[in-house]
C-alpha positions in Angstrom: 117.4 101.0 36.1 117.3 101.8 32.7 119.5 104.7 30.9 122.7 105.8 29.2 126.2 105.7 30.8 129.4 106.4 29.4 131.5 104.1 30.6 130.9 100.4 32.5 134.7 98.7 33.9 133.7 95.1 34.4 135.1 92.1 36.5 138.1 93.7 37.3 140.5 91.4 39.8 141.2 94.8 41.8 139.4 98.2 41.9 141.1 100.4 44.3 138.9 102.9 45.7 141.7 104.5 47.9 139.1 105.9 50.5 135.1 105.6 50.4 133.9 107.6 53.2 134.4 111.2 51.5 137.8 111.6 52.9 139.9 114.9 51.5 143.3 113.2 52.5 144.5 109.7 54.4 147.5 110.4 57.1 149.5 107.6 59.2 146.9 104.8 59.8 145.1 105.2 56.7 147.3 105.7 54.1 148.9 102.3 54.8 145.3 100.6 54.5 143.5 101.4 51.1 140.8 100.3 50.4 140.4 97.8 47.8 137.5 96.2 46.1 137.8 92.5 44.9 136.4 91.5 41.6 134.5 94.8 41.0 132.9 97.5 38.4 132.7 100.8 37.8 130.1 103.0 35.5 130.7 106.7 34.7 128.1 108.6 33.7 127.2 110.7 30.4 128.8 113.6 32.8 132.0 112.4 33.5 130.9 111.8 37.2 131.6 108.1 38.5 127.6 107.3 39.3 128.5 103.7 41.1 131.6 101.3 42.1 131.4 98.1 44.1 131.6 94.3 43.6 130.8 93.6 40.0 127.7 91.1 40.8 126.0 94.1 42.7 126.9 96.7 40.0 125.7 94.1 37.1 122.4 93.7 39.1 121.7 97.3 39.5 122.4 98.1 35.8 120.7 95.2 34.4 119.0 97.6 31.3 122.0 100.2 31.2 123.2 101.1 27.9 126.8 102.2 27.9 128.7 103.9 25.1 131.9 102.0 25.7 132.1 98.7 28.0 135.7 97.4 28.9 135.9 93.8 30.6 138.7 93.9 32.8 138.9 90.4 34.0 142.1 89.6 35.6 143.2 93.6 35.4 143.4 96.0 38.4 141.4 99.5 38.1 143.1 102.9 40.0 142.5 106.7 40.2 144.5 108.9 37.8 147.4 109.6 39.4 147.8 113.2 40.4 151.1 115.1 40.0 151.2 117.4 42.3 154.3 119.8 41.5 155.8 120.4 37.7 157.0 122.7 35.8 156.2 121.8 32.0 156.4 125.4 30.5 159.6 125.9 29.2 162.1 126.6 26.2 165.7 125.4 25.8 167.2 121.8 27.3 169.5 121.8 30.0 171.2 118.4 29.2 174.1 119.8 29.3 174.4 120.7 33.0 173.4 117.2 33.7 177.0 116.3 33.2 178.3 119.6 35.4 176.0 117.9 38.6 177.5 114.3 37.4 180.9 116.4 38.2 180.3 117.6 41.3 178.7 120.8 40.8 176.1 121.8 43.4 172.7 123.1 42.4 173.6 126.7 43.5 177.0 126.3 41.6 175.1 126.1 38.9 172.3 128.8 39.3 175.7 131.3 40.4 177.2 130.3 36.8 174.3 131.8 34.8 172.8 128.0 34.3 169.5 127.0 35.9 166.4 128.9 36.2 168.1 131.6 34.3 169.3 129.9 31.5 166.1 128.9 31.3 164.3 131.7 31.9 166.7 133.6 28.6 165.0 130.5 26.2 161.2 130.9 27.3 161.8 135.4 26.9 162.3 134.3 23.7 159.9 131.9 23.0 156.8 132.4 21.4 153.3 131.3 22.7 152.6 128.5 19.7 156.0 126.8 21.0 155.9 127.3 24.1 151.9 125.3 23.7 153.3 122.6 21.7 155.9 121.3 23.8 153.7 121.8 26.9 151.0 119.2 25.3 153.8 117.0 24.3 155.1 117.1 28.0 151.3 116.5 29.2 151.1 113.8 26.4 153.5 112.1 28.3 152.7 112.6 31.9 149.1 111.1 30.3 150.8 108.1 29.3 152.0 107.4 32.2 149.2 107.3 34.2 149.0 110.9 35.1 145.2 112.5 35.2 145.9 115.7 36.9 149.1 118.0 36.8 150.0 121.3 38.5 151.5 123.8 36.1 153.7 126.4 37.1 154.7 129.6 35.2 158.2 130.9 36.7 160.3 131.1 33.9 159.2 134.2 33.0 160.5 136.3 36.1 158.8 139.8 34.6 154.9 140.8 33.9 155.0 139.7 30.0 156.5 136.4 30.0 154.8 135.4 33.4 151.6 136.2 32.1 152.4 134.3 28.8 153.3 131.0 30.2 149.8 131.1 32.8 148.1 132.1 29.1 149.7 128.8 27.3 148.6 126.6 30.6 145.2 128.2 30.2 144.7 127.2 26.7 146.2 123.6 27.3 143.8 123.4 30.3 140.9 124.1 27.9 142.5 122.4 24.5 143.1 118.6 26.5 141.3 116.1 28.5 143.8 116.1 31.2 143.1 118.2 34.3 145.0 121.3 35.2 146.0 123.3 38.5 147.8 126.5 37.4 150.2 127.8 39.7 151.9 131.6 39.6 155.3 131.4 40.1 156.9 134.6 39.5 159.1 134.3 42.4 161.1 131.4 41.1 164.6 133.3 41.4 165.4 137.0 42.0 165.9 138.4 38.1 169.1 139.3 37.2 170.3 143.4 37.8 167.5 143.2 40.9 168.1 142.9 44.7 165.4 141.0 46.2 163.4 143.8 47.2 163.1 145.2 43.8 162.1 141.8 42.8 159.4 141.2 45.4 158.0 145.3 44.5 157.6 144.4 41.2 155.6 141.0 42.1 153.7 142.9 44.3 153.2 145.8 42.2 153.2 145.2 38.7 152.6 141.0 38.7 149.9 140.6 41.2 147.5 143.5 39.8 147.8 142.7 36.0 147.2 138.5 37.2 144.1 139.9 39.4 143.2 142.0 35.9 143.6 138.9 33.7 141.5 136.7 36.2 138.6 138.7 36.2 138.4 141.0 33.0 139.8 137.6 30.7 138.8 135.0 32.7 142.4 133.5 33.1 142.0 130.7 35.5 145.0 130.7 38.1 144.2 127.9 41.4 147.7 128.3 42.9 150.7 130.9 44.2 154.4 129.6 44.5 157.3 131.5 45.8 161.0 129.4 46.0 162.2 130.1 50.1 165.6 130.0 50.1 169.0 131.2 51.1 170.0 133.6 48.0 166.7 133.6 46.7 163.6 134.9 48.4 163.9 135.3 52.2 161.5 134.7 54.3 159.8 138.5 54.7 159.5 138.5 51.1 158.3 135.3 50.9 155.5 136.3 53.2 154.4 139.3 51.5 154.4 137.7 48.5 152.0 134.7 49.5 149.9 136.8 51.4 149.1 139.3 48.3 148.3 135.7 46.6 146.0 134.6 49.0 144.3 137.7 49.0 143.4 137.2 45.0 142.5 134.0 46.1 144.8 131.9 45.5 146.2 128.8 47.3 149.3 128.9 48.8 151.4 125.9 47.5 155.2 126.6 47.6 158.9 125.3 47.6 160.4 125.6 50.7 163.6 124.3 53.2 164.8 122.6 50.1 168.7 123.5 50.3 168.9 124.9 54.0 166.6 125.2 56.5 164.7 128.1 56.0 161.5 127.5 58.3 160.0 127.5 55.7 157.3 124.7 57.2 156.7 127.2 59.9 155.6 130.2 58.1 153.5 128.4 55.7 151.5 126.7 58.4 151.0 130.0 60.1 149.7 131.6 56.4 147.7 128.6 56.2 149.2 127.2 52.8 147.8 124.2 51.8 151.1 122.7 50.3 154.5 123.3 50.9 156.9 121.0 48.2 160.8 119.9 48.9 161.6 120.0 52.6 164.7 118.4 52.4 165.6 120.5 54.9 162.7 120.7 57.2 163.1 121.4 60.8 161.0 119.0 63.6 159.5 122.0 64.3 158.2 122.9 61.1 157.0 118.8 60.6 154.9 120.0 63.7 153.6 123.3 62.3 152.5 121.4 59.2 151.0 118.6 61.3 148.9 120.5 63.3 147.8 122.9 60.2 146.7 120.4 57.8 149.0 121.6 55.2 150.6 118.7 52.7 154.2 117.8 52.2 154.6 117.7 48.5 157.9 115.5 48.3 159.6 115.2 45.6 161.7 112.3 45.3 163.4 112.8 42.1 164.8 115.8 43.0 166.3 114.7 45.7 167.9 111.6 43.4 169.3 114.2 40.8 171.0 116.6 43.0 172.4 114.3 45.7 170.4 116.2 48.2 169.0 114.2 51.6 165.9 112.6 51.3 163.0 114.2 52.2 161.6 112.7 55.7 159.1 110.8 54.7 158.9 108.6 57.0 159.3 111.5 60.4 156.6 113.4 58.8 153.9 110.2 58.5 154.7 109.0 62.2 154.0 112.9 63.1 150.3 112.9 61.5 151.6 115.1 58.2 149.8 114.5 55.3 152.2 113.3 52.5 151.4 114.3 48.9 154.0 113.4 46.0 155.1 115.3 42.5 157.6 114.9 40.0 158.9 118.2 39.7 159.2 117.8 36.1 161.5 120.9 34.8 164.9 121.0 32.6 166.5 120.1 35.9 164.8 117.1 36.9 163.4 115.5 33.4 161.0 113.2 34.8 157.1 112.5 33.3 156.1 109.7 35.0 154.4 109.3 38.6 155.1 105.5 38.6 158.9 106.0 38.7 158.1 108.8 41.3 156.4 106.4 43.4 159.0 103.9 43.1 161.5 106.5 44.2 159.7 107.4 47.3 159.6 103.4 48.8 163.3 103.1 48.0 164.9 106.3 48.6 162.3 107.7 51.4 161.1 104.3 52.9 157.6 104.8 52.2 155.3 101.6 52.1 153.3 101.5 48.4 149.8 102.0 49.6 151.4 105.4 51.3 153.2 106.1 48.2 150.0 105.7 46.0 147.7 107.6 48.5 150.6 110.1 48.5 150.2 110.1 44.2 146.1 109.9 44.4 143.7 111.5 47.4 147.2 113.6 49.5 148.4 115.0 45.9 144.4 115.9 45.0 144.3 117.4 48.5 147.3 119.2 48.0 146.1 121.2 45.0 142.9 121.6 46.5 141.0 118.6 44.2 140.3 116.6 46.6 136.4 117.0 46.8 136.6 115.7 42.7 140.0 113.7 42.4 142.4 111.3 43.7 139.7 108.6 44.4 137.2 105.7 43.1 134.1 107.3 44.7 130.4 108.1 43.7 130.4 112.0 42.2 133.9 112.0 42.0 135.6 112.7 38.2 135.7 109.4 36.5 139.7 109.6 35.5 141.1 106.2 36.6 143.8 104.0 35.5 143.4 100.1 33.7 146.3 97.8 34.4 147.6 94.7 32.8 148.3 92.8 36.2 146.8 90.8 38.8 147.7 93.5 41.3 148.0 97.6 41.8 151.1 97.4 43.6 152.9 96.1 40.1 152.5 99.6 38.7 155.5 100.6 41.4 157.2 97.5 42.0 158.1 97.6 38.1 160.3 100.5 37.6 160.0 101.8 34.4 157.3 99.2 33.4 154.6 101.5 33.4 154.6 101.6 29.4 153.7 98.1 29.3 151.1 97.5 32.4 149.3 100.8 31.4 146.1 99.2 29.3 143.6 102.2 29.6 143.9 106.2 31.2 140.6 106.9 31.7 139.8 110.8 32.3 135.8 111.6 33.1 134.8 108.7 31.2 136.3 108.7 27.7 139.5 106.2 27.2 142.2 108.9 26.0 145.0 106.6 26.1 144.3 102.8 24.6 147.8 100.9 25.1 147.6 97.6 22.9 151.4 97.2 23.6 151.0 96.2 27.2 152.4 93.0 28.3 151.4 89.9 30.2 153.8 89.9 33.2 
């Protein structure tokens, strides 16, 4: 076989595929067994497309007279998937370090929100921000999430709460999605909290009637690209009738519906979202057997979200209830000015301790259940043939050091890897 290739991996101690038989998500049984490739080899193709992975001898003796524009020897290193994030919110204006020390204090997160602090503090900063600033600290924030390992993030708007600065946040995600190598989901949240001086109602009318039909405008006059709709179910925010309308109009532009819900109380949430047929549902703190059930049965993931959970002294999310049931488990960082966290490794790491999830379910839940979850996983979340070529190099003799090591993802990171072209070449990493 002779032609041109991007990128050959060579001789690497570990490649793990996650799955090899085309499967969109791993639940129970299979996310504890990966599958892992010993002493193996990847080549990506001039299109980005992973054209072959298996044990190096077999790869080297099917690309005997293969040129490759960039060959990395990764002899005694392990090679992953880009890790997927499956639930952030990286478009925003104005810190809230400051009511890190009010939760520190005791202050709840709706003690907060009833103050004037979170979302709409927030929310004051980004009405105010322009696009250019709102752009650069968005591809400083995906810089980050890069660095760590990250290959593909979900963006949310939400911080916005009317037409023109909704619009203008899904407007900066769309020009980062077509400005940087990483991968994008774009996600319209306008239904993040009820706007100040509106009841509910009047908030869900003008969603429904001013939002929805300038976003379907946008997507198909300007070619705005928007995968995802997300509404916030819960007590004081949006109930669960307007929650309904709301993701129903969504799915009827043809959107997915990926949302928070039974985060704070138990809203049943789970329930309704498996009866619209969401495909995500993220929080669920407070999710009811019967809604682990409803999302068992429907096929719709469980985005947790560990660090949440961590920062606001909430319960854990039930990991471990929803595996044994058959749910599928996807994970996110819920990056925001609430829970300041860029890195899917420390996520990961959060989810064995705190949630009591094994580390081949944590990194399925990071890799093919996250991809799933933002409906990717046909071209992410794992090492197989036609699949993008975003994967992860690591400094260590095995995968599972990129969780066991908290916080040591800066120096076992060697390469990120997204469709072939190294965009992130870590000199700094360490020998462990």
């Amino acid at each position: 076989m002779s032609s041109n290739y991007r990128l050959l991996v060579k001789n690497a101690r570990q490649v793990v595929l996650i799955c090899n038989k085309g499967e969109k998500f791993l639940t129970k049984l299979g996310a504890q067994n990966l599958c892992v490739i010993e002493n193996g080899s990847v080549v990506i193709g001039s299109d980005g497309l992973i054209q072959a992975v298996g044990p190096a001898e077999i790869i080297a003796a099917k690309y005997p007279e293969a040129s490759f524009d960039k060959v990395i020897d990764a002899t005694g290193m392990c090679v992953l998937p880009g890790l997927v994030d499956a639930h952030t919110h990286p478009v925003w204006a104005g810190d809230r370090v400051h009511e890190f020390a009010m939760k520190l204090a005791g202050a709840t997160y709706m003690d907060v929100h009833r103050a004037g602090g979170g979302i709409h503090f927030t929310v004051d900063h980004t009405r105010a921000a322009g696009p250019s600033e709102l752009l650069v600290s968005l591809c400083n924030r995906l810089g980050r999430m890069q660095r760590a390992g990250s290959t593909l993030v979900e963006c949310k708007s939400g911080y916005g709460l009317e037409l023109d600065t909704e619009m203008k946040m899904l407007e900066v995600i769309e020009e980062a999605r077509r400005t940087l190598p990483i991968n994008i989901s774009s996600t319209y949240c306008g239904a993040h909290a009820v706007p100040k001086g509106k009841t509910v109602e009047e908030a869900t009318q003008d969603i429904l009637t001013v939002q929805l039909p300038r976003l379907r405008h946008k997507m198909s006059a300007e070619n705005l690209r928007v995968d995802n709709i997300d509404v916030f179910c819960e007590r004081g925010v949006f109930d669960l009738n307007s929650t309904r309308s709301i993701l129903q109009a969504g799915k009827d532009l043809g959107l997915n519906i990926n949302f928070h819900g039974d985060e704070l109380h138990p809203m049943n949430s789970a329930q309704l979202g498996a009866e619209l047929g969401a495909l995500a549902i993220s929080h669920l703190e407070e999710v009811t057997d019967d809604g682990i059930a409803a999302m068992a049965t429907a096929k719709t993931a469980a985005v947790l979200l560990p660090t949440t959970a961590y920062i606001l002294r909430l319960p854990q999310p039930r990991a471990r209830d929803m595996l044994e049931a058959g749910v599928i488990v996807a994970l996110g960082s819920d990056f925001n000015p609430n829970a300041y966290c860029c890195s899917m490794p420390i996520v990961m790491h959060l989810a064995c301790v705190n949630m009591r999830m094994s580390m081949p379910e944590a990194l399925a839940g990071a890799t093919i259940n996250a991809a799933y979850a933002l409906g990717r996983s046909h071209t992410h979340g794992s090492l197989e043939v036609n699949k993008h070529g975003d994967l992860l190099i690591l400094r260590a003799t095995r995968w599972e050091h990129l969780i066991y090591q908290l916080g040591g993802h800066q120096e076992l990171i060697r390469y990120v890897v997204i469709k072939g072209n190294v965009v992130f070449d870590n000199d700094k990493t360490m020998d462990l």
